[in-house]
C-alpha positions in Angstrom: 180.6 42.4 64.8 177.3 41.3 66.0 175.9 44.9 66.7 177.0 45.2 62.9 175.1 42.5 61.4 172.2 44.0 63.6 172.0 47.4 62.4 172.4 45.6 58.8 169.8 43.6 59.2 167.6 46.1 60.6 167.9 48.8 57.8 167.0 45.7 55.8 163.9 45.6 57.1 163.2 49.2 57.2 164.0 49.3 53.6 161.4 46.9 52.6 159.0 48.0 54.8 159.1 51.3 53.3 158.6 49.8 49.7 155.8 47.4 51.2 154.2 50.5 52.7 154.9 52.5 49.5 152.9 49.8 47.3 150.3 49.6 49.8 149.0 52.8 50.0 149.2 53.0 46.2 146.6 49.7 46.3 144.5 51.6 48.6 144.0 54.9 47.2 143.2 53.1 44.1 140.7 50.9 45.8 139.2 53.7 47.3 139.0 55.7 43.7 136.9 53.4 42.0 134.7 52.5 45.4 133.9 56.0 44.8 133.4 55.6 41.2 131.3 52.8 41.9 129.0 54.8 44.3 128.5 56.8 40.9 127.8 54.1 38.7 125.2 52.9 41.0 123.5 56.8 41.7 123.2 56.8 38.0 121.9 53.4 36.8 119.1 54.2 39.9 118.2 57.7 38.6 118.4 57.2 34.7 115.2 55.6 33.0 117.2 53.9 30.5 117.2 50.0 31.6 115.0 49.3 28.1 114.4 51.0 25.4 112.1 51.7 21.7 114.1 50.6 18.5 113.0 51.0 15.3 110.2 47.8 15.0 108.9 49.7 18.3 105.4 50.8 18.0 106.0 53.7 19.7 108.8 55.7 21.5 109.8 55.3 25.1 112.3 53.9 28.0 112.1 52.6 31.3 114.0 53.0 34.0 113.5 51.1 37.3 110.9 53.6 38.6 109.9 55.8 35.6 109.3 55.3 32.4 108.9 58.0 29.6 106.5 57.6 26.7 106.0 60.1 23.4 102.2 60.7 23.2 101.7 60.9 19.1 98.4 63.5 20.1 100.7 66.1 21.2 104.2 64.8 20.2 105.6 65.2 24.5 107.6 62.9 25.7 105.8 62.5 29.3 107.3 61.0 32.3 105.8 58.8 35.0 107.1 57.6 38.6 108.8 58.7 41.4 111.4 56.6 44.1 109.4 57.8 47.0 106.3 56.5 45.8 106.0 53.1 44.8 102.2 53.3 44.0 103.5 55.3 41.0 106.2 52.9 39.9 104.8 50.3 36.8 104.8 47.0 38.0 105.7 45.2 41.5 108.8 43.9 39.4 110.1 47.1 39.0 109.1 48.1 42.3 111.4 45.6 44.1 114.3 46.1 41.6 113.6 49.6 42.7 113.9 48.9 46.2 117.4 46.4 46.0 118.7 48.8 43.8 118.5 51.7 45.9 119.7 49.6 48.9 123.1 49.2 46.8 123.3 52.7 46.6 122.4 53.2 50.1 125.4 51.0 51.4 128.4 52.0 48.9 127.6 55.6 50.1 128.3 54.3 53.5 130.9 52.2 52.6 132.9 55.4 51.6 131.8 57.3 54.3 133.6 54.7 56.6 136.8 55.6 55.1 137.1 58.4 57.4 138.0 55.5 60.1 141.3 54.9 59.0 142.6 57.4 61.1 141.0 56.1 63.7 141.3 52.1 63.3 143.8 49.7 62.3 143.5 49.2 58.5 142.7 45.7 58.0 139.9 45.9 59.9 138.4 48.8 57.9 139.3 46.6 54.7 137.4 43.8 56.3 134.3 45.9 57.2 134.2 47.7 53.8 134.7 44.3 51.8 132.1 43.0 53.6 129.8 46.0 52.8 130.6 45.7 48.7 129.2 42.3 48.8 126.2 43.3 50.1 126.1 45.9 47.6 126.8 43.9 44.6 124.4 41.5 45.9 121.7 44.2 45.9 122.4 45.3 42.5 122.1 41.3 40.9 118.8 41.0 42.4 118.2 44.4 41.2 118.9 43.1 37.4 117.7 40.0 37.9 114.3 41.3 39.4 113.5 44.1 36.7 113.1 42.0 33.4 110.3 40.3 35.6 108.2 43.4 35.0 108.6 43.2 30.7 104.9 41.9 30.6 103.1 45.3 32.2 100.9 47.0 29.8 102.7 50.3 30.0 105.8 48.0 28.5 103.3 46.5 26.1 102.0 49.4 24.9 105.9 50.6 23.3 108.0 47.1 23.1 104.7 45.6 21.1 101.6 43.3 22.3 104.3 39.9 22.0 106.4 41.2 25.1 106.2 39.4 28.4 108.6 37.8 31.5 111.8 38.1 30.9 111.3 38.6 27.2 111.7 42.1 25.7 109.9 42.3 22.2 110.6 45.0 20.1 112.3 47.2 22.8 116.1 46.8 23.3 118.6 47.3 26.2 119.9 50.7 27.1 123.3 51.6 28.2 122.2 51.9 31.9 121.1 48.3 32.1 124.5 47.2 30.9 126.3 49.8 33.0 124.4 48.0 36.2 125.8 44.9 35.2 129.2 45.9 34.7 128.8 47.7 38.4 128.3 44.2 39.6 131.2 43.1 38.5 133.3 46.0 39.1 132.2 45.8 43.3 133.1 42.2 43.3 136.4 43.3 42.3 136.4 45.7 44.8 135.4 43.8 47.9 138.1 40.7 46.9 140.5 43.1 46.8 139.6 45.2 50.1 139.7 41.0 52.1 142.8 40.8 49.7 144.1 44.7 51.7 143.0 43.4 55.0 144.8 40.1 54.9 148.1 41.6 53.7 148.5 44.5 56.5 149.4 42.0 59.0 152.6 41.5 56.6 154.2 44.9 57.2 155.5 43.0 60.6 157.8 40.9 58.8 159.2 43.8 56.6 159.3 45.3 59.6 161.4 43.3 61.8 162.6 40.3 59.7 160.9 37.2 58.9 162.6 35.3 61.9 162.5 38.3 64.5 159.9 39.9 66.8 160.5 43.4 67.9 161.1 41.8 71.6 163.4 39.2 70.1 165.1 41.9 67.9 165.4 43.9 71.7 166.3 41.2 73.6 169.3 40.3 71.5 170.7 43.0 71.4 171.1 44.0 74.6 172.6 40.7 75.2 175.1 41.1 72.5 175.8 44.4 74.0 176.3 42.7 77.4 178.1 40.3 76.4 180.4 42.4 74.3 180.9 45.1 77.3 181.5 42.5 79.9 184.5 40.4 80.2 184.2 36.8 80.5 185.6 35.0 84.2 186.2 31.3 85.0 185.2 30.7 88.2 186.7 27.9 90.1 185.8 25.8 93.2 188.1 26.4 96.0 188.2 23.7 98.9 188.1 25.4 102.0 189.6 24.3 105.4 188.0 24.8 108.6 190.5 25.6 111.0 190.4 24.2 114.7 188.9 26.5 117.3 190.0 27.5 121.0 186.5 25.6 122.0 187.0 22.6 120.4 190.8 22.0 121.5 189.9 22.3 125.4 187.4 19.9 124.7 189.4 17.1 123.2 192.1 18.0 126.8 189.0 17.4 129.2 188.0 14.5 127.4 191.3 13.0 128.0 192.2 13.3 131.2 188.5 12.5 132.2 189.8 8.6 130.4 193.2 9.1 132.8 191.2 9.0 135.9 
């Protein structure tokens, strides 16, 4: 009966182990889908100069970008483009030039964030989660400076020269914002997310023990009792009572108690 209510209890277990596994890996492929979309959203908010942005009050047409900007020279009507990543003397402002920099480091540590996947099949999973969490902050902190950094750069001349004399810190003029400065913020967002719920991953692996074996068992307490309900079961059970014993009078002992008296009869 006991061996019964073992096995029962144990293909409890199993069973909800195998649904808490199911779900699990479900979460994490997930999690790992949009780190990778992420790791997009940030490659293309770094390369695209399209932060700001001409309207139609701008005096002429043009966009920046963290490290290039594009401007329509009415001479020749061509749409020219200035900067490059790996030369910050050719980057507009020192604003840019750090936004730049933070930006690129966010880029820099999501790509390595998913190349770290590839030690799951090598480490435990929580502590993968843990490491990667950690990582996505760092990214998403990268990125807010990033956007908080770049409108410091609205009152270079090159800006002044499309978005209107009347631009300068943090103040746009007649420029507007573009879809990739938006996009950057929503990235920030969108790794906060992610690193919550990789600690959220890591936190919740060490749970699959209790699925496993039951809330109130360890695998050596699961072991041990069963082998004593086994013994127990296969062995019969003996009373075991005292028993007085008698020692009986020796050869040795008799002759003794004879020379003794008729030693007191002489």
């Amino acid at each position: 009966m006991a061996n019964q209510e073992v096995t029962h209890l144990h293909e409890s277990n199993m069973k909800q182990y195998n649904n808490y596994s199911r779900n699990y890996m479900a979460v994490g492929v997930m999690w790992g889908i949009f780190t990778i979309c992420f790791a997009i959203i940030n490659l293309v908010v770094f390369v695209q100069p399209q932060w700001i942005g001409d309207t139609e009050d701008s005096v002429t047409i043009g966009f920046f970008g963290l490290f290039q900007y594009c401007e329509l020279f009415i001479s020749n009507q061509d749409l020219v483009c200035t900067g490059r990543f790996d030369d910050f003397t050719t980057i507009a402002s020192k604003a840019f030039q750090a936004a730049t920099f933070f930006v690129g480091i966010s880029a820099l540590i999501i790509l390595i964030c998913i190349c770290c996947m590839l030690l799951f099949a090598f480490i435990k999973p929580d502590k993968v989660f843990y490491a990667i969490g950690c990582m996505q902050l760092l990214s998403g902190l990268c990125m807010f400076l990033g956007c908080i950094i770049f409108p410091a750069g609205w009152d270079n001349e090159h800006v002044k020269r499309i978005c209107g004399s009347n631009t300068e810190m943090y103040y746009i003029g007649d420029c507007g914002i573009r879809w990739a400065y938006i996009l950057a913020i929503v990235g920030i967002f969108d790794v906060l997310v992610l690193a919550i719920l990789a600690f959220v991953m890591a936190s919740r692996y060490a749970r699959r023990r209790d699925y496993m074996y039951g809330a109130n068992f360890t695998k050596s307490e699961l072991n041990g009792y069963t082998m004593e309900t086994e013994s127990r079961a296969s062995k019969p059970s003996m009373i075991i009572q005292p028993v007085l014993a008698v020692q009986e009078p020796s050869e040795y002992s008799t002759n003794t108690k004879r020379s003794r008296k008729g030693d007191f009869a002489l």
